[in-house]
C-alpha positions as CSV (number, residue, x, y, z in Angstrom):
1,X,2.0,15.5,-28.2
2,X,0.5,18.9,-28.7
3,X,1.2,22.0,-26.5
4,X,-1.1,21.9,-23.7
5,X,-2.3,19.0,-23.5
6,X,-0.8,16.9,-21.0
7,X,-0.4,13.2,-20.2
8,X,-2.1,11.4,-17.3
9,X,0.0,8.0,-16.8
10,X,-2.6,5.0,-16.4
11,X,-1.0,3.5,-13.2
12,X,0.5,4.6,-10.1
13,X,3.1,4.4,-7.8
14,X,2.2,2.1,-5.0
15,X,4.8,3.2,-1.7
16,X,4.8,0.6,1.4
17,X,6.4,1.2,4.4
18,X,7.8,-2.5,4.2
19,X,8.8,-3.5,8.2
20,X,5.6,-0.9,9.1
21,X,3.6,-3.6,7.7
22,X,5.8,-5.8,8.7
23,X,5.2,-5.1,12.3
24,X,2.0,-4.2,12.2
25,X,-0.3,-6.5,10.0
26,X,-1.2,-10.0,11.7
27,X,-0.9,-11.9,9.0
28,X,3.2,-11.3,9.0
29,X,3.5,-11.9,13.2
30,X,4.1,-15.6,13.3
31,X,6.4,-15.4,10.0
32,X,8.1,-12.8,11.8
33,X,9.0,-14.6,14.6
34,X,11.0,-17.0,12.3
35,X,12.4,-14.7,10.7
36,X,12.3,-10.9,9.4
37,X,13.8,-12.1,6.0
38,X,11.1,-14.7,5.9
39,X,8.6,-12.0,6.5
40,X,10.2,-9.8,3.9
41,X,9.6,-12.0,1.4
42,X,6.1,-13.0,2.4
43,X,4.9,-9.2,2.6
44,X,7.3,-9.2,-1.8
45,X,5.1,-12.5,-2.6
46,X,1.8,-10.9,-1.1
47,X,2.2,-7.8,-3.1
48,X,3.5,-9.3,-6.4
49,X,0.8,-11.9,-6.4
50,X,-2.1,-8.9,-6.3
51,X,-0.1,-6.3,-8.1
52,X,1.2,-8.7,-10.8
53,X,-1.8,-7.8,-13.4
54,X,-1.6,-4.0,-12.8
55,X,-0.3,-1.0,-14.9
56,X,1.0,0.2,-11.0
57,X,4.7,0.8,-10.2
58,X,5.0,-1.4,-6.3
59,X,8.1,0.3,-4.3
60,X,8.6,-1.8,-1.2
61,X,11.1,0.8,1.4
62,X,13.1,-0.8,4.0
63,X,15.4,0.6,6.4
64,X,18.8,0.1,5.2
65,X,22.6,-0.5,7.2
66,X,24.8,-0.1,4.1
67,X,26.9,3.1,3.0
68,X,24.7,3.6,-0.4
69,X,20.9,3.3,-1.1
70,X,20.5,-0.5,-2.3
71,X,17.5,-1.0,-5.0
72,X,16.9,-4.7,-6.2
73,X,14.2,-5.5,-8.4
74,X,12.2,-8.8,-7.6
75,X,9.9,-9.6,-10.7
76,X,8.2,-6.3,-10.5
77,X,8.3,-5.6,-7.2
78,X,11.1,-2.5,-6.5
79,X,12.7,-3.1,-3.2
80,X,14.6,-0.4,-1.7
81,X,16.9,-0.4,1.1
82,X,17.6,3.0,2.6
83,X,21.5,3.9,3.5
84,X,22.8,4.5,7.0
85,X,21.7,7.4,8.9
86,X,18.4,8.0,6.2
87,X,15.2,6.4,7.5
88,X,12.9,4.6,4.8
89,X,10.3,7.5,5.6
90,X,12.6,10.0,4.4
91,X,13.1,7.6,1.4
92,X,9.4,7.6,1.4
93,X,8.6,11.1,0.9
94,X,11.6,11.7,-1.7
95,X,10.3,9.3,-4.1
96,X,6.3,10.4,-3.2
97,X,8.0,14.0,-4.2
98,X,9.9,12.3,-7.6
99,X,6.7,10.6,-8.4
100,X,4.5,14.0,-8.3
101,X,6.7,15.6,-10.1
102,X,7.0,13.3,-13.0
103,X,3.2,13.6,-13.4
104,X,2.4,10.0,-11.4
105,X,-0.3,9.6,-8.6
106,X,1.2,8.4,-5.4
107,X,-0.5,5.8,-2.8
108,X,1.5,4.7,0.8
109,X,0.4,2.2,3.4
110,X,1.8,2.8,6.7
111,X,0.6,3.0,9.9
112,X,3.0,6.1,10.5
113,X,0.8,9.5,10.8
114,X,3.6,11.4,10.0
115,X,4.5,9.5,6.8
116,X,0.8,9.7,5.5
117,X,0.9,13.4,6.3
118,X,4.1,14.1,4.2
119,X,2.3,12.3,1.3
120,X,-0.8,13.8,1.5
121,X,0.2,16.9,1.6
122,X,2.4,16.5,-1.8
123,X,-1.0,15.2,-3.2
124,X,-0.7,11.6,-2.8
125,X,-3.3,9.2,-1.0
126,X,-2.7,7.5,2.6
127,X,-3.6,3.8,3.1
128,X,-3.2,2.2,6.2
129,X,-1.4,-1.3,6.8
130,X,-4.6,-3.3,7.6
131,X,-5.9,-2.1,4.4
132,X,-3.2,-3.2,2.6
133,X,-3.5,-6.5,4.0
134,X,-7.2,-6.7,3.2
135,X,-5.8,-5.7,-0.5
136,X,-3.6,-8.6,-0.5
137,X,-5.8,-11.5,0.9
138,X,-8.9,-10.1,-1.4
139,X,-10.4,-12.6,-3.9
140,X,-9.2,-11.4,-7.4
141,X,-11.7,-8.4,-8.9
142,X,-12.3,-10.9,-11.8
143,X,-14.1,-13.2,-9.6
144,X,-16.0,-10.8,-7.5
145,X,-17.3,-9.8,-10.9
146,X,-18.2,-13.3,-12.1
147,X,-19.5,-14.2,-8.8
148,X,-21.9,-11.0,-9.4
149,X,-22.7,-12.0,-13.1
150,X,-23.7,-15.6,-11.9
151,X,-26.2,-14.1,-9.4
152,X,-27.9,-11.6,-11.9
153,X,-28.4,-14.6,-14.1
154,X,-29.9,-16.9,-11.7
155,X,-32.2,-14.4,-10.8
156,X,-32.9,-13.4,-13.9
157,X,-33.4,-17.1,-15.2
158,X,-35.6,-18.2,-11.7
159,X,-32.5,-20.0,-10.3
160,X,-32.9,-18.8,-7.3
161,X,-35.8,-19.7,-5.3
162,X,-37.9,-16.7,-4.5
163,X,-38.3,-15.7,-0.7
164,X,-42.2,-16.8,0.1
165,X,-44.4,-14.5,2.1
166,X,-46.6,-16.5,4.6
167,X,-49.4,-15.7,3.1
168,X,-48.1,-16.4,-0.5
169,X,-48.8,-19.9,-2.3
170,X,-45.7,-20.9,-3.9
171,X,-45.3,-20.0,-7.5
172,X,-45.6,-22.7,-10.0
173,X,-42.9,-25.6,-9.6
174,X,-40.0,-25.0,-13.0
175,X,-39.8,-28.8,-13.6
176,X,-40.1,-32.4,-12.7
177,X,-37.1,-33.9,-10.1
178,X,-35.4,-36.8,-12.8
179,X,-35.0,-40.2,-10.9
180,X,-31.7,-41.3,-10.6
181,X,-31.1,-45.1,-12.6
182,X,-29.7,-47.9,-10.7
C-alpha cells in the first residue's frame, strides 16, 4: 500500500455488554428466570442469527469468576469472560481502545452510562440494549427492500387501487373478474 494512504477496514467491531442486556431487554426476562446460561445462549443465537451475513467482528463480554480471561469462539460470535477482580466494562473499554487503535470502528450496547461514555469518548458509537434488541428481532434488510420494490411496482403497474376523492368518478376498471368453473 503506498505511503499515506491508509486502510479503512469494511466492518466493525460490535461490543455488548452481554448480562447488561441480559438483564435489561424483555425479550431475555422469562429465559432468564430458567436459567442465565439459557439466556446466554439465546442473547449468542440472537446476535449470530443477525450478524451472521456481516463483514462485523460480534464480542459478546461477560463477567468472569476464573483466574485468566476465558475467550471461546461460538461460530462467529467472540465470547469473552472477564477474570476475577476485572469487570466486563473494564474489558469493554480495553478492547474499544485495541480496536481504535488497530484502525477499526467500535459500536457497544449497554445500558451502562459510564460504559457508553468510555467508548465514546475513544471515538466509538453508544447503542443502548433496547436497540440492540430491536436489531435482533428486525425483519432481514433484504426483505424490507423487496417489500419496498413490490410496492414501487404495484404502483407503478396500477396494482394498487388508487385512493378516490368524493367527488372523483372512479377511473376506468383494468379488467374483467374471470368466473371460477365448476
Amino acid at each position: 500500500m503506498p505511503e499515506g494512504s491508509s486502510a479503512k477496514s469494511v466492518g466493525r467491531d460490535i461490543l455488548v455488554d452481554g448480562y447488561n442486556v441480559i438483564k435489561r431487554a424483555p425479550s431475555f426476562q422469562a429465559t432468564r428466570v430458567q436459567s442465565l446460561a439459557a439466556a446466554r445462549e439465546q442473547l449468542l443465537v440472537l446476535l449470530r442469527n443477525r450478524y451472521r451475513h456481516t463483514p462485523h467482528q460480534v464480542i459478546v463480554i461477560f463477567d468472569g469468576d476464573t483466574d485468566r480471561e476465558q475467550v471461546y469462539h461460538v461460530q462467529r460470535i467472540r465470547v469473552v469472560y472477564s477474570r476475577r477482580g476485572e469487570t466486563a466494562d473494564a474489558v469493554i473499554a480495553r478492547l474499544s481502545v485495541e480496536a481504535r487503535q488497530a484502525g477499526r470502528e467500535v459500536e457497544i450496547y449497554s445500558d451502562d452510562t459510564e460504559v457508553q461514555r468510555t467508548v465514546t469518548l475513544q471515538g466509538g458509537t453508544a447503542q443502548s440494549t433496547g436497540q440492540l434488541e430491536r436489531q435482533v428481532h428486525a425483519a432481514p434488510r433484504d426483505i424490507e427492500r423487496r417489500a419496498r420494490h413490490r410496492m414501487a411496482m404495484r404502483r407503478k403497474y396500477g396494482l394498487d387501487a388508487p385512493s378516490i376523492e368524493k367527488d372523483e368518478e372512479p377511473a376506468h376498471v383494468q379488467g374483467k373478474k374471470k368466473k371460477k368453473r365448476r
